[in-house]
C-alpha positions in Angstrom: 101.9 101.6 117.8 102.6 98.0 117.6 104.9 96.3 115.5 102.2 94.5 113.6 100.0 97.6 113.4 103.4 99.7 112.1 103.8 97.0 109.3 100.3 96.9 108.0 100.5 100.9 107.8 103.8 100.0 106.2 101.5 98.0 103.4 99.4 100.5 103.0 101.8 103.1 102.4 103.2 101.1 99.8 99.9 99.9 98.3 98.7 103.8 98.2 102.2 104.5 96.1 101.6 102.0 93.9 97.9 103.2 93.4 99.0 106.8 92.8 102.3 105.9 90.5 99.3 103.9 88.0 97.5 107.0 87.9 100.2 109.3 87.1 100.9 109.5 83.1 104.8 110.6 81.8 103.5 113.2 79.6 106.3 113.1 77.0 104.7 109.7 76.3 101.0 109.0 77.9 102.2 106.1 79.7 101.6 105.2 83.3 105.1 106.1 85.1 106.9 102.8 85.7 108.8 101.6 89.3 111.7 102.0 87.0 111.1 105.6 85.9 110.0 107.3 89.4 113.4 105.7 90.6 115.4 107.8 87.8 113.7 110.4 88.9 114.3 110.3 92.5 117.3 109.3 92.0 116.5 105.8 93.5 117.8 102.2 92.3 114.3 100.6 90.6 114.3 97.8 93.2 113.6 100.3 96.3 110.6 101.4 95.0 109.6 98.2 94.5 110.4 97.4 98.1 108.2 100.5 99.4 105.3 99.6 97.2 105.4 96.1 98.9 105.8 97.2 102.1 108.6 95.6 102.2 111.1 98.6 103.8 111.1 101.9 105.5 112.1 105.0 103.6 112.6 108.4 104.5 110.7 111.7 104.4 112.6 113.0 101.5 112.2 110.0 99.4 108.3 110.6 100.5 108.4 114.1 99.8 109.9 113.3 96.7 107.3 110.9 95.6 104.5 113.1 96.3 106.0 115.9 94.1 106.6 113.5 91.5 102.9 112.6 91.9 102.3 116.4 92.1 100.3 116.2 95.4 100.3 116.9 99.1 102.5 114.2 100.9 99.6 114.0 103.2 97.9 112.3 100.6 99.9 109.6 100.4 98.5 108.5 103.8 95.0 108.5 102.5 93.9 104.9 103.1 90.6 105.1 102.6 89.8 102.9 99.8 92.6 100.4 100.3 91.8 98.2 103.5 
């Protein structure tokens, strides 16, 4: 993979996060789950989620694995670009 294709899949990634995190709802208080609250719970400073969801730096498989449980999924999902491009 080339650099250029790794940073769009990079996007993506991030996009796809972002996409799931609106979807998911806190249910002590019906609210969409904010940058700020997956962070606490992954015990992540706010700012590098906000960095993944832009695409803006690599993370780690934990931190991924982490996410998707968060999101209560399959951590294959969060590769499913389909309706992103």
């Amino acid at each position: 993979m080339d650099k250029l294709s790794f940073l769009a899949e990079r996007k993506l990634l991030g996009k796809r996060i972002r996409q799931l995190r609106n979807l998911c709802v806190n249910e002590n208080t019906g609210k969409k789950i904010s940058q700020e609250e997956l962070a606490l719970r992954l015990g992540l400073a706010k700012n590098h989620i906000g960095l993944i969801e832009r695409g803006k730096t690599n993370t780690t498989v934990d931190v991924l694995y982490g996410i998707s449980r968060e999101f209560k999924i399959d951590v294959v999902e969060l590769f499913n670009f389909k309706n992103l491009r």
